[in-house]
KOLFI-161661 format. One line per field, with one value per residue (C-alpha): residue number from 1; residue in one letter; x, y, z. Coordinates in nm, 3 decimals, always signed. Each point is the difference from the previous one (the first is absolute). Layout:
num NUM, ...
residu A, ...
xx X, ...
yy Y, ...
zz Z, ...
This chain:
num 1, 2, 3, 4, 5, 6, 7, 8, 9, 10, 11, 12, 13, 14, 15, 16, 17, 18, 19, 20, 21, 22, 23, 24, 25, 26, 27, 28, 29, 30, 31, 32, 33, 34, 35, 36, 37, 38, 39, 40, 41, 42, 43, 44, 45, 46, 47, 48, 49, 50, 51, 52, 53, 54, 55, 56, 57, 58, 59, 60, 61, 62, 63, 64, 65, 66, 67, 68, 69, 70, 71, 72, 73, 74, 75, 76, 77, 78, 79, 80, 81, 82, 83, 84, 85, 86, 87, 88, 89, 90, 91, 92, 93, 94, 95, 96, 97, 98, 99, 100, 101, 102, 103, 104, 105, 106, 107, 108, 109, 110, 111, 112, 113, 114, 115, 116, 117, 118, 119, 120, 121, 122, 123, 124, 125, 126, 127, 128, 129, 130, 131, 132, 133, 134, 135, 136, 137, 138, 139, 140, 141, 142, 143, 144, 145, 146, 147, 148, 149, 150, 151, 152, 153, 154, 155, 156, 157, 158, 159, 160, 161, 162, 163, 164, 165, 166, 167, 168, 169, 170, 171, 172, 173, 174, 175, 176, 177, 178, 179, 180, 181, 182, 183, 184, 185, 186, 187, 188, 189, 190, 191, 192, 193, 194, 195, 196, 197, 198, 199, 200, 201, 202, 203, 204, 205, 206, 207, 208, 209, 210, 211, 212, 213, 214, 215, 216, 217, 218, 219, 220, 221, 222, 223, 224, 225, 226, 227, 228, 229, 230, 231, 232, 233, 234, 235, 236, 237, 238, 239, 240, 241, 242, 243, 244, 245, 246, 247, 248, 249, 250, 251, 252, 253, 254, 255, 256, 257, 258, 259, 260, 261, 262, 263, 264, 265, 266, 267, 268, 269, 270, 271, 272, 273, 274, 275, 276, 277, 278, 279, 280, 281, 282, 283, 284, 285, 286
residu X, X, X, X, X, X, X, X, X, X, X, X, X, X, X, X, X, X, X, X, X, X, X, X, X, X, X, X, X, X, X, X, X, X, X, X, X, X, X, X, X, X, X, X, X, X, X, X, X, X, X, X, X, X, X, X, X, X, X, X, X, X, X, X, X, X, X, X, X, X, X, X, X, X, X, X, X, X, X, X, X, X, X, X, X, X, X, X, X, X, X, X, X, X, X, X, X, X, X, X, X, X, X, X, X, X, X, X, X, X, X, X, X, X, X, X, X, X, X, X, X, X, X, X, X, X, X, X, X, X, X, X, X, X, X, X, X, X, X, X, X, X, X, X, X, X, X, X, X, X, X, X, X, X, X, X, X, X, X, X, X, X, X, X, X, X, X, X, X, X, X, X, X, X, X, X, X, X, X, X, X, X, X, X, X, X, X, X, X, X, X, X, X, X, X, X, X, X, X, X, X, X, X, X, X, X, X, X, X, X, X, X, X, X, X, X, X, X, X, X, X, X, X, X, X, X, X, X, X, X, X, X, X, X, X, X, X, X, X, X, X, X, X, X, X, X, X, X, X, X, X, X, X, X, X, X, X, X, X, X, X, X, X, X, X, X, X, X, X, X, X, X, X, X, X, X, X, X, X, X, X, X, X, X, X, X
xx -3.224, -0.293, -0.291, -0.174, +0.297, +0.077, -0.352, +0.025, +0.321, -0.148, -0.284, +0.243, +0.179, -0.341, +0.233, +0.010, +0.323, +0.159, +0.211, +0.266, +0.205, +0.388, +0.192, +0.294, +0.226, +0.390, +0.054, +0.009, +0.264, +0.060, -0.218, +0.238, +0.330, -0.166, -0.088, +0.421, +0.119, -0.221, +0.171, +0.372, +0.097, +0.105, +0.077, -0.221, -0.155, -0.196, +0.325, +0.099, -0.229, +0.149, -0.226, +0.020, -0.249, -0.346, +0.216, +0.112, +0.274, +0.188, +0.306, +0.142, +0.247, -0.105, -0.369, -0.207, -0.298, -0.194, -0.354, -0.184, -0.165, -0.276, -0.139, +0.209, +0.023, +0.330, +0.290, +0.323, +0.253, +0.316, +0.203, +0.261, -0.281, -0.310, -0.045, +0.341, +0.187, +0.290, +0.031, -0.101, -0.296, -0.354, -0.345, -0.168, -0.307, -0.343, -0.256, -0.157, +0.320, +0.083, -0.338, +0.008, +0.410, -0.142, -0.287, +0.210, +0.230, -0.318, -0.085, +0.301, +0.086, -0.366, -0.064, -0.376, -0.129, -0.348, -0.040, -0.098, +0.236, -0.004, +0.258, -0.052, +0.265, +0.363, +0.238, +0.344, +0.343, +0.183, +0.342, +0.184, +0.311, +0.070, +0.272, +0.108, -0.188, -0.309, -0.073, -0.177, +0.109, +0.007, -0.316, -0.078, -0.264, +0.204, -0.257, -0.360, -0.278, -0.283, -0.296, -0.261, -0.345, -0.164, -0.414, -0.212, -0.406, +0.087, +0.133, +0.340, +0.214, +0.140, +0.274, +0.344, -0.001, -0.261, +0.283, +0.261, +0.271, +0.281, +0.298, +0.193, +0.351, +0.048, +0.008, -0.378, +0.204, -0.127, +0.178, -0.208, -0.368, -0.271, -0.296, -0.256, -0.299, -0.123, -0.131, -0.367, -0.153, -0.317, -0.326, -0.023, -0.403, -0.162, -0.067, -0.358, -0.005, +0.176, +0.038, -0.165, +0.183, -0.101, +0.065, +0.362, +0.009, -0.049, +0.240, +0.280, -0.128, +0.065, +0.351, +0.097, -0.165, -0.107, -0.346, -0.042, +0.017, +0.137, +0.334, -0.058, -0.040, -0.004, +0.153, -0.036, -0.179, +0.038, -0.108, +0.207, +0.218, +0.254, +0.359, +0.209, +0.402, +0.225, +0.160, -0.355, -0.199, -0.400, -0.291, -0.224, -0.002, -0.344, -0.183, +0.094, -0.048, +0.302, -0.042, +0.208, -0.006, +0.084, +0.043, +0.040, +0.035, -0.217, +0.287, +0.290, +0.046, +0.106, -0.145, +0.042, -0.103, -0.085, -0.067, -0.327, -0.090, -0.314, -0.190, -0.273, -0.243, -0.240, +0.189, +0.318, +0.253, +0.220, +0.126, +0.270, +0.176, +0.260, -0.141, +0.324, -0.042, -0.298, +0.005, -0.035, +0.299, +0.205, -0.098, -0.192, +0.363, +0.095
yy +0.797, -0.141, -0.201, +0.336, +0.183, -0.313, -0.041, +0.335, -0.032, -0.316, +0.211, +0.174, -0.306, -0.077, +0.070, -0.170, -0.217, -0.299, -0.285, -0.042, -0.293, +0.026, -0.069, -0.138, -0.126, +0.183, -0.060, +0.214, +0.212, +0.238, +0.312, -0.102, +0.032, +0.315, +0.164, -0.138, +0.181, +0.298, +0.035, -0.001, -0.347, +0.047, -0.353, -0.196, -0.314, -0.325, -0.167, +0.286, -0.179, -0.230, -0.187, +0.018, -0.252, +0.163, +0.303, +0.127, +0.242, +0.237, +0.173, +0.319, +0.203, +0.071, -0.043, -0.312, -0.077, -0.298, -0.193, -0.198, -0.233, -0.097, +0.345, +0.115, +0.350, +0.130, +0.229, +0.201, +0.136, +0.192, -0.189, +0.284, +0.304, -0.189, +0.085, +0.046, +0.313, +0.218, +0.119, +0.350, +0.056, +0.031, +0.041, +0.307, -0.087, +0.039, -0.307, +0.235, +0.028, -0.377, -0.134, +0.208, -0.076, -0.370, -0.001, +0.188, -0.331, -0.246, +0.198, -0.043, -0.347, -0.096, -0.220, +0.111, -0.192, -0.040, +0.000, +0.290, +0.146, +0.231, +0.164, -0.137, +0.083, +0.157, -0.183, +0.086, -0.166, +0.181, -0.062, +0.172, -0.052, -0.075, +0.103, -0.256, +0.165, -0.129, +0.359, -0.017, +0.309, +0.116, -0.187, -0.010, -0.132, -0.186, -0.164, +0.127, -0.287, +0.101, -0.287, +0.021, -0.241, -0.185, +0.061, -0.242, +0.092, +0.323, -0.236, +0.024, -0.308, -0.126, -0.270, -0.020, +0.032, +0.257, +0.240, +0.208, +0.149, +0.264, +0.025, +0.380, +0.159, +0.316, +0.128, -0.123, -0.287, -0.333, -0.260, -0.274, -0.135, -0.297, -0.054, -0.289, -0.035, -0.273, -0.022, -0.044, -0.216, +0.095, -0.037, -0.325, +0.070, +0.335, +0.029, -0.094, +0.145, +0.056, -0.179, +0.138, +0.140, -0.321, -0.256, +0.159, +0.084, -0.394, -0.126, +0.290, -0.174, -0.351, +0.066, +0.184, -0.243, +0.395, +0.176, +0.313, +0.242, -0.252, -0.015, +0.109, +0.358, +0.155, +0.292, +0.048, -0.164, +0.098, -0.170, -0.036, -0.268, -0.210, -0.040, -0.285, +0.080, -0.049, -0.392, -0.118, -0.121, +0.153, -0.139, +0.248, +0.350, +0.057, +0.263, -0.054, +0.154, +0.129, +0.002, +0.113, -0.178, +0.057, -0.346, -0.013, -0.294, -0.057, -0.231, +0.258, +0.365, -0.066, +0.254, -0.124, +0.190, -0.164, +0.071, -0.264, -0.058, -0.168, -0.032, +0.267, -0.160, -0.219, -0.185, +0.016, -0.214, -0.284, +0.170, +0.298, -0.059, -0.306, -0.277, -0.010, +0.385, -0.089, -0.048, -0.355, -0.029, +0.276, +0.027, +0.204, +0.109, +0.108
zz +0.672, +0.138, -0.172, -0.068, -0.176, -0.169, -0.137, -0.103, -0.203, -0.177, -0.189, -0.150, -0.140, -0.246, -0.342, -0.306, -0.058, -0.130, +0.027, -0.248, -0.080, -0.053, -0.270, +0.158, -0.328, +0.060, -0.433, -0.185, +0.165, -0.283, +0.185, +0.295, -0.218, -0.114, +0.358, +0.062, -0.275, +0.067, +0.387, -0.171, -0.065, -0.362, -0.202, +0.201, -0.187, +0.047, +0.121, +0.234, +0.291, +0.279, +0.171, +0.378, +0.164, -0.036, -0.161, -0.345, +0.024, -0.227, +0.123, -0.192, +0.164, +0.310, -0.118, +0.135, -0.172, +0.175, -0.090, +0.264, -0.206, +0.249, -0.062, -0.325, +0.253, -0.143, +0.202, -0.084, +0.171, -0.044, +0.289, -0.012, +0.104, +0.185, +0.320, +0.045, +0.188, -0.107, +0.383, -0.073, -0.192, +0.117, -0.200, +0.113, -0.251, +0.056, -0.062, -0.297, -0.138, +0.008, -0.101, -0.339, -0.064, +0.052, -0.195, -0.346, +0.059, +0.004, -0.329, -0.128, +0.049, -0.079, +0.281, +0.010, -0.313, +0.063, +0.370, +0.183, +0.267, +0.302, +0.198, +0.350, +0.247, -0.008, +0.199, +0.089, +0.141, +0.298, +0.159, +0.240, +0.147, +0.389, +0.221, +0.257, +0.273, -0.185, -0.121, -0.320, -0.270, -0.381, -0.060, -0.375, -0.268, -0.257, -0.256, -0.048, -0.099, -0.128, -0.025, -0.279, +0.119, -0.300, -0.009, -0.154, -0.051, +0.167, +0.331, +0.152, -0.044, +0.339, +0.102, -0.048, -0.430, -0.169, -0.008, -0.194, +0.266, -0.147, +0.146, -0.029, +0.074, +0.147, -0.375, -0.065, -0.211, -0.017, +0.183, -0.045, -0.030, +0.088, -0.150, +0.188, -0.298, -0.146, -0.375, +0.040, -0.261, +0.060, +0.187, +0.173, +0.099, +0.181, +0.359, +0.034, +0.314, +0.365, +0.319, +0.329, +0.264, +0.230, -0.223, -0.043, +0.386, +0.037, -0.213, +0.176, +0.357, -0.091, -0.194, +0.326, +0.239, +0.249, -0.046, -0.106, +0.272, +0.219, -0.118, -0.334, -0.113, -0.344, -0.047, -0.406, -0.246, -0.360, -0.371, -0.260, -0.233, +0.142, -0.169, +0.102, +0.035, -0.291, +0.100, +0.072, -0.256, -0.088, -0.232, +0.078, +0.113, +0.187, +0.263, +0.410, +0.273, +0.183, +0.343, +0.270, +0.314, +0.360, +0.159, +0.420, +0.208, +0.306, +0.128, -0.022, -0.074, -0.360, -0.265, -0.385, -0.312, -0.376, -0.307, -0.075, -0.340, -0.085, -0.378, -0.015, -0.271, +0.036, -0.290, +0.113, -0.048, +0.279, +0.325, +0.030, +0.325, +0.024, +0.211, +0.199, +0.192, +0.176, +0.390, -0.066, -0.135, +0.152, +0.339, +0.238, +0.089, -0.279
């Protein structure tokens, strides 16, 4: 995109949002015992957990039910049925078909609550066998995902939590579950307003030590709420710009792509990308 197209997308980013502070406490755990008992693991109690570093963990069966307490984001699996193959069957299922099998188990399970959810991609596992002439055969989709996005303010949540992802047999059956959300305690202060493309253009130049179009090329830029992963820890959750970035070298024929986050109000809150994946740290090189 150049300056003109980018421009172009910013108007459209004039919305009204917010920036919300976290509440980050992992007691009580009852609505987790709850969710454990609602996804088949009968008997559990307050002394069912065993605590595994930054992990609580409650084994039933073949059931694991795990807590990252940096996030509280919560997961289950049946050990004996995800993503695992039987050697013969294969899911002939269309994405329709899987989104709405996925979203009666959200439903069911309750792992909405108050957030607001949208089905955002359908992904699937394949294997095939190999002869020993290298000849790949019987390929095979084993285990459906289907991803549900979080929205905030009518924005997309982006990053690596900000998710629900479903995990389905061949039967449309459940086989396990992750949910990346974190309770929001409310509003930490409203946006009073939104950076300009240059100033955020500038800050993208000097984190990447390259100019843009000299080196540096952006080929999407979108707005929406960032959503840390589920062993890192978040205060807030605020507005960003996600922008992804083409990144050549003059010195070598090297071609990198990133995902660049950067805070989109005027208000916003510390920086978004670790200090340490910088070219000043890494390496032209790398």
């Amino acid at each position: 995109m150049d300056h003109h197209a980018l421009a172009e997308r910013w108007h459209t980013f004039d919305v009204s949002a917010n920036i919300y502070e976290v509440d980050s406490a992992i007691e009580p755990l009852d609505d987790l015992l709850e969710l454990a008992r609602r996804a088949g693991l009968e008997g559990v109690s307050d002394g069912s957990w065993n605590e595994i570093g930054p992990l609580l963990e409650i084994e039933h069966d073949s059931n694991v039910f795990t807590v990252y307490r940096p996030s509280r984001a919560v997961q289950c699996i049946d050990s004996a049925r995800w993503q695992v193959d039987d050697g013969v069957s294969t899911m002939e299922i269309s994405d329709e078909d899987a989104i709405a099998a996925a979203l009666e188990e959200v439903n069911h399970l309750e792992l909405v609550e108050h957030d607001i959810f949208r089905p955002f991609r359908v992904t699937r596992l394949n294997v095939a066998s190999a002869e020993k002439e290298g000849i790949s055969s019987q390929r095979r989709v084993v285990d459906i995902g289907v991803v549900l996005s979080r929205v905030i303010d009518e924005l997309p949540v982006e990053g690596q939590g900000g998710n629900i992802v479903m995990y389905l047999d061949t039967n449309l059956q459940i086989t396990g579950f992750q949910r990346i959300a974190r309770r929001v305690a409310g509003v930490h202060e409203p946006v009073h307003g939104w950076r300009p493309l240059d100033d955020v253009l500038s800050e993208v130049e000097t984190y990447w030590e390259i100019s843009f179009d000299s080196g540096l090329t952006v080929e999407d830029a979108r707005l929406g709420y960032l959503e840390l992963g589920r062993l890192e820890k978040q205060e807030f959750i605020q507005p960003v710009y996600g922008l992804s970035l083409r990144l050549s070298s003059q010195e070598n024929d090297e071609v990198r792509t990133v995902e660049h986050y950067v805070t989109a109000a005027t208000n916003g809150i510390g920086a978004l990308m670790p200090s340490d994946s910088g070219p000043a740290s890494q390496g032209r090189s790398k």
